[in-house]
C-alpha positions in Angstrom: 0.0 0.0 0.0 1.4 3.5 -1.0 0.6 6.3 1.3 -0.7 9.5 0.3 2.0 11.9 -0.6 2.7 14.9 2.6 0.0 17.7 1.8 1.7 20.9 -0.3 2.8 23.6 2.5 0.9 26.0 0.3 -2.4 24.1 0.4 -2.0 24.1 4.5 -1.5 27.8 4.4 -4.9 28.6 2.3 -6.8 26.0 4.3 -5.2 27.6 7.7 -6.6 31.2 6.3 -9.9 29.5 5.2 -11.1 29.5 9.1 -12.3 32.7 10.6 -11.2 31.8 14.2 -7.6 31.2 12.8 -7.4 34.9 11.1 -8.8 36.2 14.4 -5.7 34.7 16.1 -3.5 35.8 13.1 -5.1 39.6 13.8 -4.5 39.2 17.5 -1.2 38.1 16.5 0.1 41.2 14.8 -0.4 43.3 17.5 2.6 41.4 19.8 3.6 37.9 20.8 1.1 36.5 23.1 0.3 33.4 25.8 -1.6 30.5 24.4 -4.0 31.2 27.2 -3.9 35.0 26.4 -4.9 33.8 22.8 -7.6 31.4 23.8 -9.0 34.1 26.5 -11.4 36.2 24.0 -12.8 32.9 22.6 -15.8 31.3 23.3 -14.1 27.7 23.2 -12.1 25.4 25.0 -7.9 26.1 25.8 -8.0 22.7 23.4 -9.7 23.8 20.4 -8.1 27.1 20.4 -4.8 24.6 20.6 -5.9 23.1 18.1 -6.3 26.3 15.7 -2.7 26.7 17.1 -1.7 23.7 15.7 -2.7 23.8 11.9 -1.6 27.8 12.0 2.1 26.2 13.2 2.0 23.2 10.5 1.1 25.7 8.0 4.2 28.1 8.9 2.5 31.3 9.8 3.3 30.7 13.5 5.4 29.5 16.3 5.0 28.7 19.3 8.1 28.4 21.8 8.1 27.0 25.2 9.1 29.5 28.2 9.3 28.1 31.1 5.4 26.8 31.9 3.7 28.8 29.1 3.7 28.6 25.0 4.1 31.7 23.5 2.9 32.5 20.1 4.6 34.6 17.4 3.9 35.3 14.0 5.8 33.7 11.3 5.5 36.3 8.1 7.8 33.5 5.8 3.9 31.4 5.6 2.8 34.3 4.2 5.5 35.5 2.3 5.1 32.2 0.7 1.5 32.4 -0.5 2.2 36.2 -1.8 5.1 34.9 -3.8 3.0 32.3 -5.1 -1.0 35.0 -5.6 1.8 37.2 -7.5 2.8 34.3 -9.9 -0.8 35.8 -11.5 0.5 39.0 -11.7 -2.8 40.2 -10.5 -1.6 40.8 -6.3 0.7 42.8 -5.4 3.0 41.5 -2.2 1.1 40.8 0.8 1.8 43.6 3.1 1.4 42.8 6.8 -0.3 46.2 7.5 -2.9 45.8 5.0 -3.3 42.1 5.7 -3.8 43.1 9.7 -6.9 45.4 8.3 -8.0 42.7 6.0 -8.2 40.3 8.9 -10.0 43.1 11.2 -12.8 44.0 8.2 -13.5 39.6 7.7 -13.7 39.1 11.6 -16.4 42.3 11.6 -18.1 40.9 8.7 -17.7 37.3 10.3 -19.5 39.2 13.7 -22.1 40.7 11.8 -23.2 37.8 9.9 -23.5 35.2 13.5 
C-alpha cells in the first residue's frame, strides 16, 4: 500500500486562512507575541480547540509557538505568508502581501464574520 503523498505547505496555508477563528488569532497576532491562554481568552471555546487552531496555523508556517518556562508563546511567522504572496503574485494580478494591509484585511472579515453570527 502506497501512502498518500505529505499535503503541499501551500495548500496548508490557504486551508489555515480559510477559518475565521484562525485569522482572528492571526489579527491578534500582529499586535505582539502573546500566551496561548492569552490567545484562547477572547474565545468562546475550550484552551484545546483554540490549541488546536494553534496547531494547523504552526503546521502551515504562519506561527510558532516556543516554550518558556510553563507557558507557550505564540509569534507570528511572516515567511507562511511570504510564501503564499510569492506564489497569488505568480498571477500577476496581487501585489506583495503587506502585513499592515493584511492586519486590516483580517479586522474588516472578523467584523463581517461578527455581523453575519
Amino acid at each position: 500500500m502506497t501512502l498518500p503523498p505529505p499535503p503541499d505547505r501551500l495548500d496548508l496555508v490557504f486551508a489555515a486562512l480559510a477559518d475565521p477563528t484562525r485569522r482572528r488569532v492571526l489579527s491578534m497576532l500582529l499586535e505582539d507575541d502573546m500566551a496561548v491562554s492569552d490567545v484562547a481568552q477572547p474565545f468562546a471555546v475550550s484552551l484545546a480547540a483554540i490549541s488546536k487552531h494553534l496547531a494547523v496555523l504552526a503546521a502551515a508556517g504562519l506561527i510558532r509557538q516556543e516554550r518558556r518556562g510553563r507557558i507557550t508563546w505564540c509569534k507570528l511567522d511572516p515567511g507562511g505568508m511570504r510564501l503564499a504572496s510569492v506564489w497569488m503574485q505568480g498571477f500577476g494580478q496581487f501585489d506583495p502581501v503587506d502585513l499592515d494591509d493584511f492586519e486590516r484585511f483580517l479586522e474588516t472579515e472578523l467584523r463581517n464574520d461578527d455581523e453575519d453570527a
